[in-house]
C-alpha positions as CSV (number, residue, x, y, z in Angstrom):
1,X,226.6,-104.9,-50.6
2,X,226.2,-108.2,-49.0
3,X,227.7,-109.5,-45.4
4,X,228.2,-112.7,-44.4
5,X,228.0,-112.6,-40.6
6,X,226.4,-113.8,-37.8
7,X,224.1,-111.0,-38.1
8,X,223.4,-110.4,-34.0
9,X,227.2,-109.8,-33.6
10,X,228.2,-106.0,-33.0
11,X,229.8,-106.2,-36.2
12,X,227.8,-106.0,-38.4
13,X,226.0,-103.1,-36.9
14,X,229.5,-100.9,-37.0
15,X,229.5,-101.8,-41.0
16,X,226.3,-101.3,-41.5
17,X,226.7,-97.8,-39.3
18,X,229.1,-97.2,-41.6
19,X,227.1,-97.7,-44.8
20,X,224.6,-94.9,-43.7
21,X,227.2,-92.6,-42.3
22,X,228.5,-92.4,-46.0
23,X,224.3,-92.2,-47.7
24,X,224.7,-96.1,-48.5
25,X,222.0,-98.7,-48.4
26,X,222.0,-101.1,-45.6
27,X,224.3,-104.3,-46.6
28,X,221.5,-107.5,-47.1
29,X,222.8,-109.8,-44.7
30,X,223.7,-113.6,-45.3
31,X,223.9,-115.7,-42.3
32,X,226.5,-118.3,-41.6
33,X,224.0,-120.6,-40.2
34,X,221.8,-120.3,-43.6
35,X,224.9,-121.1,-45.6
36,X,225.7,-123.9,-43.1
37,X,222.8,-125.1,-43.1
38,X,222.0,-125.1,-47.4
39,X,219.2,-122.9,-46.6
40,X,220.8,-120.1,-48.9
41,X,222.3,-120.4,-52.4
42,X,224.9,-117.4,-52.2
43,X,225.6,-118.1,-56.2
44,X,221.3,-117.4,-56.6
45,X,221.9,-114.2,-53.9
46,X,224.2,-112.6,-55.6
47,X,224.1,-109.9,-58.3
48,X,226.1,-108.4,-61.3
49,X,229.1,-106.4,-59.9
50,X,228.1,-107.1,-56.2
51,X,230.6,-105.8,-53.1
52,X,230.7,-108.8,-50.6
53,X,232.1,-108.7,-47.1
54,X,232.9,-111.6,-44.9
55,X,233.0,-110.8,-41.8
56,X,234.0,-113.1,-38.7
57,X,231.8,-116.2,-37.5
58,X,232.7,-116.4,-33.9
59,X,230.4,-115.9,-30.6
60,X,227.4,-118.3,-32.1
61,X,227.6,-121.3,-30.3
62,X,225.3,-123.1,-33.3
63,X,227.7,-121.8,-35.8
64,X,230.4,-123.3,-33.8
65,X,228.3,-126.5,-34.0
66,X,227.6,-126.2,-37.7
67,X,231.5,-126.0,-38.2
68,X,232.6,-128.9,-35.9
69,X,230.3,-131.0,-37.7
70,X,231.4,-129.6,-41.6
71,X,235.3,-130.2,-40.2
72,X,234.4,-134.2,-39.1
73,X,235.2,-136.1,-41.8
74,X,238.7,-133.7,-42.8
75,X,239.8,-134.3,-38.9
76,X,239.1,-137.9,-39.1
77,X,241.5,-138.2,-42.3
78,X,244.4,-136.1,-40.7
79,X,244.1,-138.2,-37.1
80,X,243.2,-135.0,-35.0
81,X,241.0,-135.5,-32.4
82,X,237.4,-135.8,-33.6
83,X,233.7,-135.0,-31.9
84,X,231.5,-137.1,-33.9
85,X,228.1,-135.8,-35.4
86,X,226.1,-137.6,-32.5
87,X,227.7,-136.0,-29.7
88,X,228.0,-132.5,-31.6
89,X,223.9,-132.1,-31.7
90,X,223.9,-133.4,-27.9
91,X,226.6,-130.5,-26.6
92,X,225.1,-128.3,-24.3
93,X,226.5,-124.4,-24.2
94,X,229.7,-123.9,-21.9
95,X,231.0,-120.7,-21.6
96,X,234.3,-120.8,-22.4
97,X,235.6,-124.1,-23.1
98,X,237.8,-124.6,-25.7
99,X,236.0,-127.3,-27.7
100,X,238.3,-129.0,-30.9
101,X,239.5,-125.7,-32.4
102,X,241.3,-127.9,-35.0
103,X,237.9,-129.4,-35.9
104,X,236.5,-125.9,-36.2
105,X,239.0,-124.5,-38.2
106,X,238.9,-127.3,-40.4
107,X,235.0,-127.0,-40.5
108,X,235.5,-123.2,-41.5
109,X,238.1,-124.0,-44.0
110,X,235.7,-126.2,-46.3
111,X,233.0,-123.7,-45.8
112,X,235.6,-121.0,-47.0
113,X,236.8,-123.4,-49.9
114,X,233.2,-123.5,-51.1
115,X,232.8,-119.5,-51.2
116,X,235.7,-119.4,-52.8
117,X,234.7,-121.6,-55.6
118,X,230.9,-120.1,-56.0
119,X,232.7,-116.3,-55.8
120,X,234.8,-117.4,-58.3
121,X,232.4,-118.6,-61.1
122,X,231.1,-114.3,-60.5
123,X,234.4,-112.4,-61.6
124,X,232.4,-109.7,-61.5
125,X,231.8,-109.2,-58.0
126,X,234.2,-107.6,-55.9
127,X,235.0,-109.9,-52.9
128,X,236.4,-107.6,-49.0
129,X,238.4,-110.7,-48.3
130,X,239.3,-113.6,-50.5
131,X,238.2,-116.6,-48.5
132,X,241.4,-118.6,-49.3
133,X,243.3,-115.4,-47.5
134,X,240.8,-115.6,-44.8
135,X,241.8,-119.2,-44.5
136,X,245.8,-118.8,-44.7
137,X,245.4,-115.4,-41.7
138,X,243.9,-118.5,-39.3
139,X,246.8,-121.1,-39.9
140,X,249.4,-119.9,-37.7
141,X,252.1,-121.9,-39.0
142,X,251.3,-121.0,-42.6
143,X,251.2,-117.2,-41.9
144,X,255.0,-117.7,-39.9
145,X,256.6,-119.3,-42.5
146,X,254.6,-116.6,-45.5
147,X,256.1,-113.8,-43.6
148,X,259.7,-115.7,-43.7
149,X,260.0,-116.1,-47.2
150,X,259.0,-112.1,-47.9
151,X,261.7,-110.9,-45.6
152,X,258.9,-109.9,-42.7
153,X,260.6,-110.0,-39.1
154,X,258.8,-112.7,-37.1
155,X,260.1,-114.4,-34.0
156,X,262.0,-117.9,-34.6
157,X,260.0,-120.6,-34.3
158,X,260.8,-124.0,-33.7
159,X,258.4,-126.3,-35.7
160,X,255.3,-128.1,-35.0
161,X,255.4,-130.3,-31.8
162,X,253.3,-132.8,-30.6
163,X,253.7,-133.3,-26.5
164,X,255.2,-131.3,-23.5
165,X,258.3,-133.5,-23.9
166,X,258.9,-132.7,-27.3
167,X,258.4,-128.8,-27.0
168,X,261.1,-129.0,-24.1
169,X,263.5,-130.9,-26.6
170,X,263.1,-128.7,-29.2
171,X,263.8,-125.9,-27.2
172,X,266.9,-127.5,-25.7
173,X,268.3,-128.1,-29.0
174,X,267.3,-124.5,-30.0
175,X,269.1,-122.9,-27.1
176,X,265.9,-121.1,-26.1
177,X,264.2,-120.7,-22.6
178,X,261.1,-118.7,-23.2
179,X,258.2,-119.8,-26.1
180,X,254.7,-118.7,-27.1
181,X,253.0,-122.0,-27.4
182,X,249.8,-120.9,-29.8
183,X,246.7,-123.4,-31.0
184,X,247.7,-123.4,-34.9
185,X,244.4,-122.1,-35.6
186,X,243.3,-120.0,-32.4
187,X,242.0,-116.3,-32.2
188,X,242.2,-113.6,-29.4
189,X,244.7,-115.6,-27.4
190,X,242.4,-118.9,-26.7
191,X,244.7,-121.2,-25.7
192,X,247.6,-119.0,-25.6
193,X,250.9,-120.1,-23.3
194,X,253.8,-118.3,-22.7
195,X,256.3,-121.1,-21.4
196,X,259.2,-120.9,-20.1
197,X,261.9,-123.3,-18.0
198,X,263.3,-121.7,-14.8
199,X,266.1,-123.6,-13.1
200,X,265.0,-126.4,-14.6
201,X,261.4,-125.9,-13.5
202,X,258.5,-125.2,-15.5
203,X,256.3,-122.3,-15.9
204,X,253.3,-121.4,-17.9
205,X,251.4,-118.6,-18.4
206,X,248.0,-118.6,-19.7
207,X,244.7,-117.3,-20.2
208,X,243.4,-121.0,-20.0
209,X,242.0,-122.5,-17.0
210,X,242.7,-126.1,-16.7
211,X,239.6,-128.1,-15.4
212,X,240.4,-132.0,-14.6
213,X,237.1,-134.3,-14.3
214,X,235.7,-137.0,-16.0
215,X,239.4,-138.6,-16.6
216,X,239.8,-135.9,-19.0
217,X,241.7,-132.4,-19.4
218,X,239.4,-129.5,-20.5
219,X,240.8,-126.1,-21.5
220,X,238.2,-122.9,-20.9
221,X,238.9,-119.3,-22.0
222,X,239.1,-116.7,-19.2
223,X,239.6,-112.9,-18.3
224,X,242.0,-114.1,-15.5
225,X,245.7,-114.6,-16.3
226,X,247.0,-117.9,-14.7
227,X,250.1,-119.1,-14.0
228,X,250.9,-122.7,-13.2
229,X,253.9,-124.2,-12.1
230,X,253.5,-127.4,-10.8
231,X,255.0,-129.8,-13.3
232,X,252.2,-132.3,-13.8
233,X,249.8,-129.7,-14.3
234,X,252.0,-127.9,-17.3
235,X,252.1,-131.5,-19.2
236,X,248.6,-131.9,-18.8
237,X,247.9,-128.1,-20.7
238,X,250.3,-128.1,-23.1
239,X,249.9,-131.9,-24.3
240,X,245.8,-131.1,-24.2
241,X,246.7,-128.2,-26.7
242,X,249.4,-130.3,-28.9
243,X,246.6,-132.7,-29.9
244,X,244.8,-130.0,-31.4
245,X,248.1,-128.4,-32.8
246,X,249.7,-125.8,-31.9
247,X,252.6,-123.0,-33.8
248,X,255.6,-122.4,-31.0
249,X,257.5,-119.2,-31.9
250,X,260.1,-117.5,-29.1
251,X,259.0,-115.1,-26.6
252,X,260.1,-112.3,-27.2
253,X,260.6,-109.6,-25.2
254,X,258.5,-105.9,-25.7
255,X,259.5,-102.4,-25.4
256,X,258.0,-100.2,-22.2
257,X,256.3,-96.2,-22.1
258,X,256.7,-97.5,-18.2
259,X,253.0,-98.6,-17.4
260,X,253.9,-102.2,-19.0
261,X,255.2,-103.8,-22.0
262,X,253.0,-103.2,-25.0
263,X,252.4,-103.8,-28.6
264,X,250.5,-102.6,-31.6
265,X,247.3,-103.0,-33.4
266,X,247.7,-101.8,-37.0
267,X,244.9,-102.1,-39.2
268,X,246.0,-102.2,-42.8
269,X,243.7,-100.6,-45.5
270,X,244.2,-101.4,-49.3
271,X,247.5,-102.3,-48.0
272,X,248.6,-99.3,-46.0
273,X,248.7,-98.7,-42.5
274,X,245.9,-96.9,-40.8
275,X,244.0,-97.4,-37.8
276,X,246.8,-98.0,-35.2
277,X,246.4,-99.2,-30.9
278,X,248.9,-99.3,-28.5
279,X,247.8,-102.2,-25.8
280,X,249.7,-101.9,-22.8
281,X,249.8,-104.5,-19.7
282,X,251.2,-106.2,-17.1
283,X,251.2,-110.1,-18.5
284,X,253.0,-111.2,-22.1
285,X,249.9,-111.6,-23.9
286,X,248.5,-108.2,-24.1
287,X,244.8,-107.8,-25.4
288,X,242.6,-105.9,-24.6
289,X,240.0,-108.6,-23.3
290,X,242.6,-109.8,-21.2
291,X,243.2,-106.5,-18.7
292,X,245.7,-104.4,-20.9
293,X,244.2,-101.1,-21.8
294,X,244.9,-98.4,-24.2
295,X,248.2,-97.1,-24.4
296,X,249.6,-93.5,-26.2
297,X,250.3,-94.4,-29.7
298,X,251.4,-91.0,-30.0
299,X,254.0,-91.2,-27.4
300,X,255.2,-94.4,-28.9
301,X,255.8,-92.8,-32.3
302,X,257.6,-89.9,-30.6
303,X,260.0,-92.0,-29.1
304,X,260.8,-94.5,-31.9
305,X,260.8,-91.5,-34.7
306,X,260.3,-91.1,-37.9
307,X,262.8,-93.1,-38.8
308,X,261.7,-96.4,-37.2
309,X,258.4,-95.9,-37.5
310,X,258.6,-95.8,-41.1
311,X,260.0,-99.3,-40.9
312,X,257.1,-100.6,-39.0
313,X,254.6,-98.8,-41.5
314,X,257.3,-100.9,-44.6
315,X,256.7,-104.2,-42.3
316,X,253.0,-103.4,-42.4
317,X,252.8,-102.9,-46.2
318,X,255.2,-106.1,-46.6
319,X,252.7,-108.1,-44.8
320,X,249.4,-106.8,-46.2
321,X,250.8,-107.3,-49.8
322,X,251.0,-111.2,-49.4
323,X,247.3,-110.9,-49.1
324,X,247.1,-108.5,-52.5
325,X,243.0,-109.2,-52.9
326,X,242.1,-108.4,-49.5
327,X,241.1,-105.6,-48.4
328,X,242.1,-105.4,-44.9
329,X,244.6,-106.7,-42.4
330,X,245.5,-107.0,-38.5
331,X,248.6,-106.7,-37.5
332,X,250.1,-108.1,-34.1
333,X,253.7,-105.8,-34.4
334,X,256.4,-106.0,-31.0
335,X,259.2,-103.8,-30.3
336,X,262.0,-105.0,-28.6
337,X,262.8,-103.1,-24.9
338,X,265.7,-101.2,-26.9
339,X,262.9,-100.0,-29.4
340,X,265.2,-100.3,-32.2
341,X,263.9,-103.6,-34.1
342,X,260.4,-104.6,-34.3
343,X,258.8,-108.0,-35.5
344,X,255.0,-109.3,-37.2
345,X,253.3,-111.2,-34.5
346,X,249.8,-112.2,-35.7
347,X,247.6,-111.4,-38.9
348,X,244.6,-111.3,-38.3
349,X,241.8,-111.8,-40.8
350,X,239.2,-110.4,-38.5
351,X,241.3,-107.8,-36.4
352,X,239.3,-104.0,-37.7
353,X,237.1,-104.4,-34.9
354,X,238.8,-101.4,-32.9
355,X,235.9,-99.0,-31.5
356,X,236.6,-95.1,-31.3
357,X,239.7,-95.5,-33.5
358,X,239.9,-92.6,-35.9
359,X,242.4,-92.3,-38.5
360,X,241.9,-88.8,-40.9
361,X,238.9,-88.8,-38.8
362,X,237.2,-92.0,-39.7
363,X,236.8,-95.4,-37.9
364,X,238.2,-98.8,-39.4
365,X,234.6,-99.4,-41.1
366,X,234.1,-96.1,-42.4
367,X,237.9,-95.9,-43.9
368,X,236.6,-99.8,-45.7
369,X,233.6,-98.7,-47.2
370,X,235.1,-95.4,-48.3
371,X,238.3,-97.5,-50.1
372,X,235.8,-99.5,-51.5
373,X,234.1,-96.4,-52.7
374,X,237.5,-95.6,-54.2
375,X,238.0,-99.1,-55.8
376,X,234.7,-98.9,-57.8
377,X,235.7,-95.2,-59.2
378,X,238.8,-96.6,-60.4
379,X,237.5,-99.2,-62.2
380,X,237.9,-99.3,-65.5
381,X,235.9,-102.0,-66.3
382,X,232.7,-102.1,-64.3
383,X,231.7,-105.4,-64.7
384,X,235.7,-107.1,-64.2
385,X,236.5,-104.7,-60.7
386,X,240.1,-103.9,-61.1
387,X,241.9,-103.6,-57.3
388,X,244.0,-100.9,-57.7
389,X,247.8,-101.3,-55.5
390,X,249.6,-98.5,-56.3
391,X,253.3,-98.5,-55.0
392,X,254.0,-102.8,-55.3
393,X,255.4,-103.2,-58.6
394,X,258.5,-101.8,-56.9
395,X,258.9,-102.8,-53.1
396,X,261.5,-100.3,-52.3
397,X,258.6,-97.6,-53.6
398,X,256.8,-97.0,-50.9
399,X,253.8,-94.1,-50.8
400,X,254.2,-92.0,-47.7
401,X,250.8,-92.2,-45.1
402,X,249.5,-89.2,-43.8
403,X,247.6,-90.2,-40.2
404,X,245.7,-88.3,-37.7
């Protein structure tokens, strides 16, 4: 097997954990700064019927830097803001700032693009997850209007919008008072806002701390949950994250077990539901990072039953089947407060990272390997890996999952 990582992140040592824990061989390890940098030829690395997994390249502040600079020339060309190659090689570590995430994404996206073609011109090898899915789970917009079209429940968004004045019109026109203003192409809620107008008067919600100097707005990540209210300050953060896009969907409301409103984590697995966390908290964005903690998954199930939870596990296999060659999904699901309809938040491409999770005993790394244990027996054809996905040719035919 081969990983394409940043190989310090803990990551990589749960996969490769699970490698030994089933008698495997330790994955070789390809680093995204390698590939960034042209030091590696992944077409000369790989072998006949090789298993490659591509896991996520965040927390690496010189593989952000590598990205910015392989996303300047496709910002540029679409007018978003652009860092130029000078000033890239001259930034300095800061923890938290939110630095061009269109830029990045864009960066990440040709890098993906190029796997995809090299992993292509190797049928043979058995690819985790298909860059251009990869790619499509970190476009917000794309996934919302993907889900639409297969008859997922999403919240109602309102289109792309460009300025605080423009978000407020659109939400006028839609009759709505309460938004989730997301960068198009964020990750564990950088940049997140949940907006609303009160009497007229604004309020937003955010992870993001807003830092004015310079004659210049700058975003940073935090743990601390703000909320800002003065007008001039709310134009200032959601203008600074419309010029690097950003997806607006409604705010919907989530159900209660009385210790805060939660939602679910469900990892999909060769497109069923598995691995499954109830985050629980106080503020409308609810990871974990963030303050929420663990909630009882188990006393969530009891009190939808079997019944509804079988729709959520349907919405789950509805969603992991638009991404048929990859292996394994993260899903963002709400329930409304009256626990009877439910609703796809997020996919994540990167979103199995859930430590001490068990389901049928195993973690969300173990359960990969083993299904691509599972894959390789059923291949008829050794060399051409056929991905076996029972239970699509008919939607309404569901197989039943049996969970711990």
């Amino acid at each position: 097997m081969f990983v394409i990582c940043n190989p310090e992140n803990r990551r990589v040592e749960l996969f490769q954990n699970a490698l030994r824990n089933l008698g495997l061989p330790p994955a070789r390890v390809v680093a995204y700064i390698d590939l960034l940098a042209g030091h590696v030829d992944l077409s000369a690395e790989l072998m006949p019927a090789a298993v490659v997994r591509i896991e996520s390249p965040g927390e690496d502040f010189e593989v952000e830097k590598a990205l910015l600079l392989a996303g300047v020339e496709a910002a540029a060309a679409e007018g978003s803001p652009v860092i130029e190659a000078g000033a890239i090689q001259r930034l300095q570590f800061d923890r938290g700032l939110i630095l061009h995430p269109r830029q990045w994404y864009l960066g990440y996206r040709e890098l993906l693009e190029r796997m995809a073609a090299t992993l292509a011109a190797a049928p043979e090898v058995l690819v985790l997850s298909q860059p251009k899915d990869i790619a499509v789970m970190f476009d917000k917009g794309t996934c919302h209007v993907q889900c639409m079209q297969a008859g997922v429940s999403v919240p109602t968004g309102i289109g792309p919008v460009g300025s605080y004045d423009e978000l407020t019109a659109r939400m006028s026109q839609a009759g709505m008072r309460r938004v989730f203003v997301k960068l198009s192409n964020g990750s564990s809620a950088s940049g997140v806002v949940a907006f609303a107008m009160i009497a007229g008067r604004p309020l937003a919600i955010t992870s993001a701390e807003v830092v004015q100097g310079g004659g210049r707005t700058r975003l940073y990540n935090s743990l601390k949950i703000r909320s800002y209210r003065e007008p001039a300050m709310v134009v200032r953060l959601i203008d600074a994250l419309c010029r690097e896009r950003v997806h607006v969907e409604e705010w919907l409301p989530k159900a209660s077990l009385g210790h805060g409103s939660f939602d679910l984590r469900i990892v999909t697995i060769d497109g069923e539901p598995r691995h499954t966390v109830l985050r629980e908290g106080r503020s409308p964005m609810t990871n974990l990072h963030l303050g929420s903690q663990r909630g009882d998954a188990i006393a969530c199930r009891e009190r939808l039953g079997p019944e509804r939870w079988h729709e959520i596990q349907v919405t789950c296999r509805r969603t992991a089947a638009l991404f048929p060659r990859t292996l394994h999904t993260g899903l963002d699901i709400c329930i409304t407060p009256d626990w009877g309809r439910h609703a796809v938040l997020e996919i994540n491409a990167f979103g199995d990272l859930l430590p001490g999770v068990l389901c049928n005993g195993s973690d969300t790394y173990t359960a990969e390997v083993a299904a691509v244990l599972e894959r390789c027996r059923c291949c008829q054809v050794p060399e051409k890996p056929k991905i076996i996905r029972a239970g699509f040719d008919n939607p309404d035919d569901y197989r039943p999952i049996v969970e711990t």
